[in-house]
N, CA, C and O of each residue as an XYZ file, in Angstrom:
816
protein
N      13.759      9.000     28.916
C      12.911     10.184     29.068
C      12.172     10.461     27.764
O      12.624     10.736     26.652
N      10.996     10.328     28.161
C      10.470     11.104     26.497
C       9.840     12.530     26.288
O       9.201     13.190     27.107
N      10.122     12.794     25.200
C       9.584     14.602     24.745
C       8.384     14.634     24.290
O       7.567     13.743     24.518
N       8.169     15.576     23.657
C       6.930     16.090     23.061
C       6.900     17.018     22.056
O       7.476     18.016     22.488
N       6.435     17.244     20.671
C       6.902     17.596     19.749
C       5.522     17.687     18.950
O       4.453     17.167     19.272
N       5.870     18.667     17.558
C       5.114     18.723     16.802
C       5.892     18.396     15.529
O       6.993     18.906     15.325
N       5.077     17.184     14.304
C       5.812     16.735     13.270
C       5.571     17.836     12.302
O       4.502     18.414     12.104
N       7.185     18.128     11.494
C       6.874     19.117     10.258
C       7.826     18.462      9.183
O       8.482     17.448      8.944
N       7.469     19.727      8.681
C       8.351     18.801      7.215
C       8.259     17.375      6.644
O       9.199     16.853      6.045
N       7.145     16.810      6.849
C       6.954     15.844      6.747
C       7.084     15.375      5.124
O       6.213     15.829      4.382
N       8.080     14.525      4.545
C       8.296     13.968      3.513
C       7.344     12.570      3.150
O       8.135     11.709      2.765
N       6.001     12.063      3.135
C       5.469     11.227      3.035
C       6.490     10.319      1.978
O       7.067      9.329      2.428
N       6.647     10.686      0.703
C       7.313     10.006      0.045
C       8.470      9.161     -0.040
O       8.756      8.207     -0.763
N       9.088      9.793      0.938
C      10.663      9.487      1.456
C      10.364      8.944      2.912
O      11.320      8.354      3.416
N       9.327      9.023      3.611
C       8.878      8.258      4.697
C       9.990      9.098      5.877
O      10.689      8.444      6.651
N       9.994      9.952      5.857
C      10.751     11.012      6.633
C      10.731     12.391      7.316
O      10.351     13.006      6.319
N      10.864     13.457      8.367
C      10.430     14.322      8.323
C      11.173     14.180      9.129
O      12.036     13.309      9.229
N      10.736     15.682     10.329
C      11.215     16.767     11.885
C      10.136     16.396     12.611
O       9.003     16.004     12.331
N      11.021     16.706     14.076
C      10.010     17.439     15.052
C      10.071     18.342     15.621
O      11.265     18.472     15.893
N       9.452     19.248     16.083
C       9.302     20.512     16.545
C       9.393     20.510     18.162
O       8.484     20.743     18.959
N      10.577     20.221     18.390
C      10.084     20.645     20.379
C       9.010     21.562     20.878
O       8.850     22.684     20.397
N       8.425     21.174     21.649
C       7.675     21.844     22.017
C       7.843     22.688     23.430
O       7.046     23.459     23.965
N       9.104     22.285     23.825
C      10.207     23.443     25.193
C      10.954     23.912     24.082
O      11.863     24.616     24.522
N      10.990     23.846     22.829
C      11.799     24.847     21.947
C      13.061     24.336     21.372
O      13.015     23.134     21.633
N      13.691     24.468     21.009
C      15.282     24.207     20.077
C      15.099     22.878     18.940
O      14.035     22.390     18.558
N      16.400     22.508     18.575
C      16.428     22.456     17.249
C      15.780     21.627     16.911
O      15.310     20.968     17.838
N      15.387     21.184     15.488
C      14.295     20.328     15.079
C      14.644     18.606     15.120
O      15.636     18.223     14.500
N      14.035     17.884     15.659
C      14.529     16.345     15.597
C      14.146     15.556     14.417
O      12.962     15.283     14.220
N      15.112     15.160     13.594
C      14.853     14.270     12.526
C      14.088     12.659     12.789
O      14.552     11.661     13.340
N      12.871     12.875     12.208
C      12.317     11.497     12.405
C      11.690     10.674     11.230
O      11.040     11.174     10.311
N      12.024      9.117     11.410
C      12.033      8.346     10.482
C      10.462      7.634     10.514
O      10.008      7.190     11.568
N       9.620      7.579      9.097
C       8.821      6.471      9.860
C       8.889      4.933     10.516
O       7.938      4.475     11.148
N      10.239      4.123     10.269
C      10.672      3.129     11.027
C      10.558      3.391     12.264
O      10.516      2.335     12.894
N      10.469      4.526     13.095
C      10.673      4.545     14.627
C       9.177      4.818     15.163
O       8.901      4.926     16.358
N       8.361      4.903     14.227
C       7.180      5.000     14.742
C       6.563      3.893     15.641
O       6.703      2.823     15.048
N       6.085      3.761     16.549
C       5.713      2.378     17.604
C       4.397      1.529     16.872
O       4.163      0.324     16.971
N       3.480      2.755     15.970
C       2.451      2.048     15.063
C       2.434      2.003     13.509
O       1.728      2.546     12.659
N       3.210      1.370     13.478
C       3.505      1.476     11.822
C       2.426      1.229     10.459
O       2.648      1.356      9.254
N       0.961      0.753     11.329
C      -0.230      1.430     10.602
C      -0.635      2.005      9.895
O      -1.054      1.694      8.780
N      -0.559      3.719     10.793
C      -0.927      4.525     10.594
C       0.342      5.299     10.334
O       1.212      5.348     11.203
N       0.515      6.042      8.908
C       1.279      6.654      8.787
C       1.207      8.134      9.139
O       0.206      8.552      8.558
N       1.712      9.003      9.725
C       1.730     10.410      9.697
C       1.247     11.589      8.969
O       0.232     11.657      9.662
N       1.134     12.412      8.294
C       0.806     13.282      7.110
C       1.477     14.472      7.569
O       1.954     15.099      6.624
N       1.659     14.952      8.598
C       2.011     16.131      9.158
C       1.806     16.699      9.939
O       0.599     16.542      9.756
N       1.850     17.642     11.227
C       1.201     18.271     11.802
C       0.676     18.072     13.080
O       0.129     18.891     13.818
N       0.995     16.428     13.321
C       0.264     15.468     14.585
C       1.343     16.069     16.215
O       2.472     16.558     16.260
N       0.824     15.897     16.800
C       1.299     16.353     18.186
C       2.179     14.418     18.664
O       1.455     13.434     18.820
N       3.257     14.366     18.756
C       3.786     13.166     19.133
C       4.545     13.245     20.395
O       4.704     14.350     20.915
N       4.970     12.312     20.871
C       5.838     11.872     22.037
C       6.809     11.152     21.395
O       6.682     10.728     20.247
N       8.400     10.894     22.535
C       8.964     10.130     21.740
C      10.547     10.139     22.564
O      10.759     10.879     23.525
N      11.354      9.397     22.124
C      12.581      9.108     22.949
C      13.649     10.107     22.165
O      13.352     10.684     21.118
N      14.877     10.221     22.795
C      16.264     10.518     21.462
C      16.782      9.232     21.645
O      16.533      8.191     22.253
N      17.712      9.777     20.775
C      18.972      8.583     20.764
C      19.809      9.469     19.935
O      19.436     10.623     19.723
N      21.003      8.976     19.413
C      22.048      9.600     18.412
C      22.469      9.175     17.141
O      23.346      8.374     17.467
N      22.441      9.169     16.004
C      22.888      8.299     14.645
C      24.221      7.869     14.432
O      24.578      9.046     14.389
N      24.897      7.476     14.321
C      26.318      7.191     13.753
C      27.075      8.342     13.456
O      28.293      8.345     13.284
N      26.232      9.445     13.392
C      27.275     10.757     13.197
C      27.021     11.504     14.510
O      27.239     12.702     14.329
N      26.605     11.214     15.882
C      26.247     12.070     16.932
C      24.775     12.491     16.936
O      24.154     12.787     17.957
N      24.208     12.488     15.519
C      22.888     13.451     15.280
C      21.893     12.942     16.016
O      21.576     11.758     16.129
N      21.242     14.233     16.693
C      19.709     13.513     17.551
C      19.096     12.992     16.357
O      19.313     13.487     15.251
N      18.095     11.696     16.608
C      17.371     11.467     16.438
C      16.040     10.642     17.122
O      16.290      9.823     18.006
N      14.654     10.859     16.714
C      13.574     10.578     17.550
C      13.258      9.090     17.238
O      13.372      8.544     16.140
N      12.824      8.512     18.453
C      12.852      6.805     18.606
C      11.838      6.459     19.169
O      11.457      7.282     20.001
N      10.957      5.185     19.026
C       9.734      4.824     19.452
C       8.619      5.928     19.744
O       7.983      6.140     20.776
N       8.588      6.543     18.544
C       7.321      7.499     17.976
C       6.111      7.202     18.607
O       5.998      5.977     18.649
N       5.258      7.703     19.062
C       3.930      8.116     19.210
C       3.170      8.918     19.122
O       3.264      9.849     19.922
N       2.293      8.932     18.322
C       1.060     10.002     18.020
C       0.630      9.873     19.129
O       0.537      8.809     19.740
N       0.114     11.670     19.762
C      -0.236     11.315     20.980
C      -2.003     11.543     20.422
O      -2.504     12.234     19.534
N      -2.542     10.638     21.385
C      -3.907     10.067     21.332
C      -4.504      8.774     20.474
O      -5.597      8.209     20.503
N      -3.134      8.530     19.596
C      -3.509      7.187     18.898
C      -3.757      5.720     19.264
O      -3.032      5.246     20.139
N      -4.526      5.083     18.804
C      -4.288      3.710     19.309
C      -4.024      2.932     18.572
O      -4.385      2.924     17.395
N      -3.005      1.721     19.388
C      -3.077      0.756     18.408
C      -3.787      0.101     17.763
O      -4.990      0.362     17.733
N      -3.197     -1.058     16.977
C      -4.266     -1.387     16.195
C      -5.422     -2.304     16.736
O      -4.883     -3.273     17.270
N      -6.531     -2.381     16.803
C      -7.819     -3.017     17.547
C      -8.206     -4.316     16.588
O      -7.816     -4.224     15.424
N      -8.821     -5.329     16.900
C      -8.929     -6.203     16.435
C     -10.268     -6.090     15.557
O     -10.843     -7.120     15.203
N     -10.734     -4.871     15.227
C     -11.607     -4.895     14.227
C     -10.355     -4.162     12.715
O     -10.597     -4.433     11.539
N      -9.643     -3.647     12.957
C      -8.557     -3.534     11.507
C      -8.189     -4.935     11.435
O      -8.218     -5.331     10.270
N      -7.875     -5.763     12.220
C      -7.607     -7.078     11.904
C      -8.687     -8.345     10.819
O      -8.571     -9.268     10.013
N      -9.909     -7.353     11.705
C     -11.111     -8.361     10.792
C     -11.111     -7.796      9.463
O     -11.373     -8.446      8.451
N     -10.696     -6.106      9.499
C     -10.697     -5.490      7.997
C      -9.669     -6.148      7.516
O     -10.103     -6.270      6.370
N      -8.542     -6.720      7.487
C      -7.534     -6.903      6.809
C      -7.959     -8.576      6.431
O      -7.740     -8.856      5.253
N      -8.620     -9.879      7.406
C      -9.056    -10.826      7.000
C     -10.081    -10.579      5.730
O      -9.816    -10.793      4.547
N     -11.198    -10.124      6.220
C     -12.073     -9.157      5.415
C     -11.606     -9.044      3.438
O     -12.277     -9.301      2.438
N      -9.977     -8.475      3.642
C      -9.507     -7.922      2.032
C      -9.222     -9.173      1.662
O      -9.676     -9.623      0.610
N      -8.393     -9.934      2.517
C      -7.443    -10.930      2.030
C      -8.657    -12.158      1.259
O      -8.241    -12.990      0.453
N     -10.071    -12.094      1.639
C     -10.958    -13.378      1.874
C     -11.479    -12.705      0.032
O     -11.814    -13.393     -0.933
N     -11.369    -11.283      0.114
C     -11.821    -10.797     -0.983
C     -10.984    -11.166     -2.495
O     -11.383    -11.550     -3.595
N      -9.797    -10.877     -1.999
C      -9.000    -11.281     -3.167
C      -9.004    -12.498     -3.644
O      -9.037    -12.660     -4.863
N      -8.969    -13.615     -2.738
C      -9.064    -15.246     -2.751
C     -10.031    -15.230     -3.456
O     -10.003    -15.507     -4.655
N     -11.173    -14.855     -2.729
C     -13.074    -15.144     -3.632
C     -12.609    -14.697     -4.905
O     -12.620    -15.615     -5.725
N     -12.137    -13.428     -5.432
C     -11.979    -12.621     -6.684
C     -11.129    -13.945     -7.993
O     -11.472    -14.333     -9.110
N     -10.011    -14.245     -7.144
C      -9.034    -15.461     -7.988
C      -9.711    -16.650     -7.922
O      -9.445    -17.379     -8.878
N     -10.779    -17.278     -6.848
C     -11.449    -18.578     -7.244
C     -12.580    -17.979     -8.542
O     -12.751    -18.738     -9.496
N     -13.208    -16.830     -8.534
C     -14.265    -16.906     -9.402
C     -13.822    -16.739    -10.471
O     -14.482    -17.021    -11.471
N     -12.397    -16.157    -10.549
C     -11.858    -16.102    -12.235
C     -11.559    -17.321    -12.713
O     -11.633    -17.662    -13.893
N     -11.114    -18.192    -11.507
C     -10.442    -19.425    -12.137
C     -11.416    -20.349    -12.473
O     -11.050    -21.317    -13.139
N     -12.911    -20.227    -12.063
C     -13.958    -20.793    -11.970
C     -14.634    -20.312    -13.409
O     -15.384    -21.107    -13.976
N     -14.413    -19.227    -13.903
C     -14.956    -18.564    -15.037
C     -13.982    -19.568    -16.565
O     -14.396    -20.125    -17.582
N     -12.805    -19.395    -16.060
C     -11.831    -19.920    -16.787
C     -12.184    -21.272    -16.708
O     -11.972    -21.663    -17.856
N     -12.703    -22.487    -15.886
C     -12.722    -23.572    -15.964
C     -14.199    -23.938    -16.974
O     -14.203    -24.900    -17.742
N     -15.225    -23.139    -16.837
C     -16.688    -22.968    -17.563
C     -16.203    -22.662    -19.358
O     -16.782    -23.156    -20.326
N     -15.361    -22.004    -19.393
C     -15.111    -21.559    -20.402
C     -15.501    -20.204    -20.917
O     -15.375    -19.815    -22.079
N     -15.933    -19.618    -20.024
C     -16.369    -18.418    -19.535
C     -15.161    -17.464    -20.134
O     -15.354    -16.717    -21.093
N     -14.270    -17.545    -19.657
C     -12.591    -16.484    -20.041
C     -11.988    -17.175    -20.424
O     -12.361    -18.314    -20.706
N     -10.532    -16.623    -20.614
C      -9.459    -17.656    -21.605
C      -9.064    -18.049    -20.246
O      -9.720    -17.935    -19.211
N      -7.904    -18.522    -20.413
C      -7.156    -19.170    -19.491
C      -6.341    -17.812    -19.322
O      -6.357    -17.115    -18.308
N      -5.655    -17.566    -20.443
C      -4.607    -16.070    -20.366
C      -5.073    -15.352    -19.024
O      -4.381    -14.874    -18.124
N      -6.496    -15.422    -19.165
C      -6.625    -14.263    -18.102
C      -6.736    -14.429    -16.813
O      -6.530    -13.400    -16.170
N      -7.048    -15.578    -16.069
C      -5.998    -15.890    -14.945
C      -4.704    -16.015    -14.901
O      -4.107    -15.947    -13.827
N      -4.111    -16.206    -16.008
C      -2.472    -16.133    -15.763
C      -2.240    -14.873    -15.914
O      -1.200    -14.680    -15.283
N      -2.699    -13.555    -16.530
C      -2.332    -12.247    -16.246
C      -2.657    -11.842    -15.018
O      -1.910    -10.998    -14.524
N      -3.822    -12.317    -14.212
C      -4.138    -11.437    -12.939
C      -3.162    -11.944    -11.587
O      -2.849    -11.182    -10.673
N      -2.729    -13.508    -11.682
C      -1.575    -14.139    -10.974
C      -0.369    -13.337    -11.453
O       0.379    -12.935    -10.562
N      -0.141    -13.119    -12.376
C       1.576    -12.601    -12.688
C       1.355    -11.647    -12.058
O       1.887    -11.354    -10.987
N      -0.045    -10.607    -13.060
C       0.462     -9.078    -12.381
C       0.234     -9.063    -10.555
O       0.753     -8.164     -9.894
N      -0.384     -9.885    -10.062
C      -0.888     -9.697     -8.805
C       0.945    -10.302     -8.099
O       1.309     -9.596     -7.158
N       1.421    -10.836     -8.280
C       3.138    -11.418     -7.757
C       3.895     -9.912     -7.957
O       4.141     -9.043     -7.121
N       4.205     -9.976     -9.647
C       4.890     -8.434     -9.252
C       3.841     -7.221     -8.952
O       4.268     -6.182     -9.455
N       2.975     -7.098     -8.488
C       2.445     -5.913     -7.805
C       2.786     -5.688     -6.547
O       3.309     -4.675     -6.083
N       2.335     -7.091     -5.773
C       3.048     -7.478     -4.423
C       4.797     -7.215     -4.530
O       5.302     -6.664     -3.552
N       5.328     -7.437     -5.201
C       6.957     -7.314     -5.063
C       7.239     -6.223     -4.899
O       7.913     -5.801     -3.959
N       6.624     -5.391     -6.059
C       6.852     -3.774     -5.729
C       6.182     -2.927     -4.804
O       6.575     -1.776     -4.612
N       5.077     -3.471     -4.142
C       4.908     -2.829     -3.110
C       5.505     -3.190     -1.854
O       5.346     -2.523     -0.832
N       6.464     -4.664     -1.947
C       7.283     -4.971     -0.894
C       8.900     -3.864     -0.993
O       9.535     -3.231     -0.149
N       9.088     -4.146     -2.835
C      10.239     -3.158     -2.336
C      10.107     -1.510     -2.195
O      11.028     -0.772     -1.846
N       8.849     -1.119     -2.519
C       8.537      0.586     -2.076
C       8.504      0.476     -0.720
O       8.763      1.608     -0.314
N       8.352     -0.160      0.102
C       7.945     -0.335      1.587
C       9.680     -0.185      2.421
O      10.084      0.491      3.368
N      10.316     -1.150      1.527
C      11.740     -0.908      1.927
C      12.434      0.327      1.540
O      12.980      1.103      2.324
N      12.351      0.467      0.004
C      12.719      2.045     -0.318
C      12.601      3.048      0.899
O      13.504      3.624      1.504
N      10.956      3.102      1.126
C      11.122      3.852      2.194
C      11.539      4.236      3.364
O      11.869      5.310      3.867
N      11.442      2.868      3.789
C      12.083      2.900      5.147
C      13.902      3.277      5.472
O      14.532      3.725      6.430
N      14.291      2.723      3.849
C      15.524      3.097      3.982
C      16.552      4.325      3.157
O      17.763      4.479      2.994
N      15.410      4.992      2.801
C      15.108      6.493      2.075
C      16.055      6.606      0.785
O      16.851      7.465      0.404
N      15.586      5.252      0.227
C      16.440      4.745     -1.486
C      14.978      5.572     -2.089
O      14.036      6.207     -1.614
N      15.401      5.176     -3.257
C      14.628      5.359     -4.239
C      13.207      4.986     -4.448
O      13.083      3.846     -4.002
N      12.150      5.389     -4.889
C      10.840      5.047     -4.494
C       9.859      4.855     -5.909
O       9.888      5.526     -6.940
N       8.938      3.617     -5.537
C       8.228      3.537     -7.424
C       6.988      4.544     -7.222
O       6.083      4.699     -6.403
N       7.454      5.162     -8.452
C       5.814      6.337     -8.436
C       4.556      5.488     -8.124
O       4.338      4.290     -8.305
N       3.825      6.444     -7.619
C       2.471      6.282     -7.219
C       1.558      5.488     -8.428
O       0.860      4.476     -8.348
N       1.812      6.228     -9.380
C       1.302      6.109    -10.584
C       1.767      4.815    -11.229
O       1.055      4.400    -12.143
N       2.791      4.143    -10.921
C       3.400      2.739    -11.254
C       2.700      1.739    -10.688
O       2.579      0.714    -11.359
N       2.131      1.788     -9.446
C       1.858      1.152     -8.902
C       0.213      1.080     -8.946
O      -0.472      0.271     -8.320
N      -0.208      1.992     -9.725
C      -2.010      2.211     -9.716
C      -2.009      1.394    -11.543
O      -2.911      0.714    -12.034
N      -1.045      1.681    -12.001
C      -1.204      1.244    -13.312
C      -0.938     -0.754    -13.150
O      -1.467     -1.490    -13.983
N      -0.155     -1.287    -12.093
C      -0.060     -2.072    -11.876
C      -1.686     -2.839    -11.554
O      -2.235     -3.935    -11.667
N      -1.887     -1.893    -11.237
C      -3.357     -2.376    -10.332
C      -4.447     -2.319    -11.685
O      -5.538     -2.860    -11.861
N      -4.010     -1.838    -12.137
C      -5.745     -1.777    -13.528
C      -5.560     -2.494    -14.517
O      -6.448     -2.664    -15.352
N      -3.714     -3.353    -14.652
C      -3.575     -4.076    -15.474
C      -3.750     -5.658    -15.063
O      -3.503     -6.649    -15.751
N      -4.287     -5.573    -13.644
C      -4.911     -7.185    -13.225
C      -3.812     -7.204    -12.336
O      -3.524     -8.395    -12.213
N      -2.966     -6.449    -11.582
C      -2.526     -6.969    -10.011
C      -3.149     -6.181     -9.237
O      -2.349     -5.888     -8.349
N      -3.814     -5.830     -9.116
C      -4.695     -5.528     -7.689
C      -4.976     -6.284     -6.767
O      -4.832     -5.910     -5.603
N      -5.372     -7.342     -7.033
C      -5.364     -8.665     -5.925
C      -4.378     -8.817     -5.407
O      -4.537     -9.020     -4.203
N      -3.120     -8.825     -5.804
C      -1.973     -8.532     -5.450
C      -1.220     -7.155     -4.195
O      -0.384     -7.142     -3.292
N      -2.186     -6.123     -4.900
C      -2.079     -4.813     -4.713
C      -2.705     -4.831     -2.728
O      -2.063     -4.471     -1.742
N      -3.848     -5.281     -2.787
C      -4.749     -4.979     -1.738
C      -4.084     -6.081     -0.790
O      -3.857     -5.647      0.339
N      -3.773     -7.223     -0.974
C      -2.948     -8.436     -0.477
C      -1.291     -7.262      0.489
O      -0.974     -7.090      1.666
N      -0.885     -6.911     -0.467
C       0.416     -6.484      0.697
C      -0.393     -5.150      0.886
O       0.537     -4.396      1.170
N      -1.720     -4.237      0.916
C      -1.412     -3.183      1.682
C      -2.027     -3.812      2.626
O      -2.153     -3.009      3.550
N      -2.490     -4.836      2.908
C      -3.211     -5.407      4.368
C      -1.991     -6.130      5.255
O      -1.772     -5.945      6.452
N      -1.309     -6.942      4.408
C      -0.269     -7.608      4.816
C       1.519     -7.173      5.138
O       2.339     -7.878      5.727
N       1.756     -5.690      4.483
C       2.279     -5.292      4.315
C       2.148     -3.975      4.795
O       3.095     -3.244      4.503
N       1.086     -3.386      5.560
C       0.671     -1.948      5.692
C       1.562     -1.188      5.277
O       2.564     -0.871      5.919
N       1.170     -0.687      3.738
C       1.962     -0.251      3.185
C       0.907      0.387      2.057
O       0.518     -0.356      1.157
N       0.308      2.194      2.134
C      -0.262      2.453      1.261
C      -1.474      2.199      1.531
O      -2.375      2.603      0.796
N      -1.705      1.484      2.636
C      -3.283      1.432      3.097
C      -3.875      3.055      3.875
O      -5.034      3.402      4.104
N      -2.965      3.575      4.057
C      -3.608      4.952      5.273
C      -3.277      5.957      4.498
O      -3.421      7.062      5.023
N      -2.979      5.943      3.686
C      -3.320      7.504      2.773
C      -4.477      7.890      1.788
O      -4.570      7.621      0.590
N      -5.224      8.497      2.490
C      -6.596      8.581      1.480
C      -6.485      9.140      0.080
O      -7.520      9.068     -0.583
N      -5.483      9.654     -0.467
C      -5.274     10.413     -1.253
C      -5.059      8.706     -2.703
O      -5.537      8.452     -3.809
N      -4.259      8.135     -1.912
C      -3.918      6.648     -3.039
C      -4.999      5.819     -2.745
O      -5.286      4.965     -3.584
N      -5.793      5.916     -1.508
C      -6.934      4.597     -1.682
C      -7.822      5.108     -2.874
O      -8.096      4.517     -3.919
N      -8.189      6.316     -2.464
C      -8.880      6.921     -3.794
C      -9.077      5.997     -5.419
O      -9.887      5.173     -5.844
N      -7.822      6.694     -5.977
C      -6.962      6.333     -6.726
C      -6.832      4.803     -6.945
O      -6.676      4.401     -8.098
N      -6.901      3.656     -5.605
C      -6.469      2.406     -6.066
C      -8.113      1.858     -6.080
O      -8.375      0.990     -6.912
N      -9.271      2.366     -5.139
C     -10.042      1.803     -5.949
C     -10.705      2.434     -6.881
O     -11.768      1.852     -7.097
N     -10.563      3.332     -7.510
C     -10.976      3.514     -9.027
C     -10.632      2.554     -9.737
O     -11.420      1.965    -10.476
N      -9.457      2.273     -9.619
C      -8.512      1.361    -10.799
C      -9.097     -0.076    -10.741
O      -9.430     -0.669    -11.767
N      -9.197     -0.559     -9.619
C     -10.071     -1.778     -9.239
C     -11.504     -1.495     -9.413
O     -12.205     -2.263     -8.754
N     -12.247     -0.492    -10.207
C     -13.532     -0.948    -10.316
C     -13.440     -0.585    -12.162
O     -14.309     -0.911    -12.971
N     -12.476     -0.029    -12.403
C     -11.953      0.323    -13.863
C     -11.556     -1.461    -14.338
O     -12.035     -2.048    -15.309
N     -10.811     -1.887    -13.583
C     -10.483     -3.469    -13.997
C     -11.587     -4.259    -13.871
O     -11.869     -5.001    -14.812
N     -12.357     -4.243    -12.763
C     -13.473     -4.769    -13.287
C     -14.564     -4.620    -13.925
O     -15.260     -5.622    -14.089
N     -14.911     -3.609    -14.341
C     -15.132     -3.297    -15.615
C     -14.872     -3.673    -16.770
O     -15.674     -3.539    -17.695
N     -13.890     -4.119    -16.875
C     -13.242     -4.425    -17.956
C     -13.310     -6.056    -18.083
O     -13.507     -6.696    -19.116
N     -13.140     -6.454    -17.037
C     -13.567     -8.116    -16.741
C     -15.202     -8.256    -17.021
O     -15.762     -9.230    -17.525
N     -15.741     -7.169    -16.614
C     -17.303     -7.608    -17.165
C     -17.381     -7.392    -18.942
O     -18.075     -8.109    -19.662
N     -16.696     -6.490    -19.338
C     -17.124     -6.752    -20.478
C     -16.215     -7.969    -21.372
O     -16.476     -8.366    -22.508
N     -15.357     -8.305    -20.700
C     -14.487     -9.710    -21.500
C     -14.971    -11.069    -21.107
O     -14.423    -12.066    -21.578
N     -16.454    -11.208    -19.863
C     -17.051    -11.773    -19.665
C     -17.846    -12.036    -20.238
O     -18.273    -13.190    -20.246
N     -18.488    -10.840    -21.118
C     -19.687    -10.923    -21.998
C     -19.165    -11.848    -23.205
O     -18.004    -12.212    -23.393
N     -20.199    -12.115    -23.907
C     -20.035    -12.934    -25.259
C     -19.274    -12.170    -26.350
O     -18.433    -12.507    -27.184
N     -19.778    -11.206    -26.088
C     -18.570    -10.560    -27.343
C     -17.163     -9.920    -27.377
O     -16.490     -9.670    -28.377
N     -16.713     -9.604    -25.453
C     -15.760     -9.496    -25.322
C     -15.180    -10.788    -25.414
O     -14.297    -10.860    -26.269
N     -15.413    -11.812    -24.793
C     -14.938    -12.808    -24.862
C     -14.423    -13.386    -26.060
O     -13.347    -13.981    -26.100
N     -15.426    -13.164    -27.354
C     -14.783    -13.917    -27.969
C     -13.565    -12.859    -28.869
O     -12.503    -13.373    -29.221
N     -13.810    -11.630    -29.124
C     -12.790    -10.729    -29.111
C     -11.676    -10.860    -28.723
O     -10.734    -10.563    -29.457
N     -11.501    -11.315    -27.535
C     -10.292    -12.164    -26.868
C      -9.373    -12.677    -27.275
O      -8.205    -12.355    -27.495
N     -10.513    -14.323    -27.469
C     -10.076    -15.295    -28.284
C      -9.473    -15.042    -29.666
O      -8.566    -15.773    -30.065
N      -9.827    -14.277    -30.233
C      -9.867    -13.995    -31.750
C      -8.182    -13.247    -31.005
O      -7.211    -14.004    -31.017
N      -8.078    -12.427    -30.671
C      -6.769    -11.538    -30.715
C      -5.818    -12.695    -30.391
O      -4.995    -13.103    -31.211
N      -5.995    -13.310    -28.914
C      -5.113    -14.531    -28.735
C      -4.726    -15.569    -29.856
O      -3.561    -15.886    -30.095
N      -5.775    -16.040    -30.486
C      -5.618    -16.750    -31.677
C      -4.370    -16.337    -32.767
O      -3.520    -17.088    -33.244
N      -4.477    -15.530    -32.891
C      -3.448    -14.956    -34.102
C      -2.502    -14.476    -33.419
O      -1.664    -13.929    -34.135
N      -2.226    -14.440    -32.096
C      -0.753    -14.494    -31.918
C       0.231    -15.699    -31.975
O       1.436    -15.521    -31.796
């Protein structure tokens, strides 16, 4: 049988919240794991449908979530997500292509590969954090990750990982940082960043 409810208390961070019956009584604890579109994350306030079940301690809880009026995902988010992934690839052939000209050091494809591995890691284990309402890496860890050359990384698991892609509040935020990094690649492109570079690398 399924209900009908309004989401409150919604904990984005902790990937957790209530629902509000909407025939009345007590509030149902809901996880975003039970959501049916794991997409689109919640924010608060959405009118849902949804099953019970009971937790290991008796406690209701709400199961195969639905926003009511949502749809799944359509095969044009799919072309958006080919779309990022084709972007990041192009982004790592033209560095490595810059690096082969002599254009950049070498260093600096090996910083945008490292940071882009652990960027991806930590947005694999914030994804689990959440789901399993451990501990979570600040927002801010993960944007600083991104301006220090894993962003390619970054945009790679929120397509692959939907994870951090549906909150407008962090896309914001992540592409600033990605046009702040490249920025910064244009001027270490130029002749005088470049050789600035070199010169610092040198004497280490």
């Amino acid at each position: 049988m399924r209900y009908q409810g309004r989401i409150s208390n919604w904990k984005d961070e902790k990937g957790f919240g209530f629902i509000t019956p909407n025939g009345g009584g007590g509030q149902v604890f809901v996880h975003i794991s039970s959501f049916a579109n794991r997409r689109k994350r919640p924010e608060g306030n959405e009118i849902v449908s949804y099953e019970l079940k009971t937790d290991a301690k008796g406690r209701a809880q709400a199961d195969n979530v639905a926003i009511v009026g949502d749809r799944m995902p359509s095969a044009s988010s799919s072309g958006k997500s080919a779309s990022a992934l084709f972007l990041v690839l192009a982004f790592l052939v033209f560095v490595a292509g810059c690096v082969f000209v002599h254009k950049l050091p070498g260093a600096v494809l090996a910083v945008y590969l490292t940071a882009s591995v652990v960027t991806f890691t930590a947005y694999a284990l914030d994804k689990s954090a959440a789901r399993n309402d451990r501990w979570r890496i600040a927002e801010d860890t993960l944007h600083l990750f991104a301006v220090v050359g894993g962003w390619p990384g970054a945009l790679a698991a929120q397509k692959l990982l939907h994870h951090k892609s549906r909150k407008p509040s962090f896309q914001i935020v992540f592409w600033a940082s990605v046009v702040l990094n490249c920025a910064i690649l244009g001027w270490l492109y130029s002749s005088s960043g470049a050789e600035l570079l070199r010169s610092v690398l040198g004497a280490l």
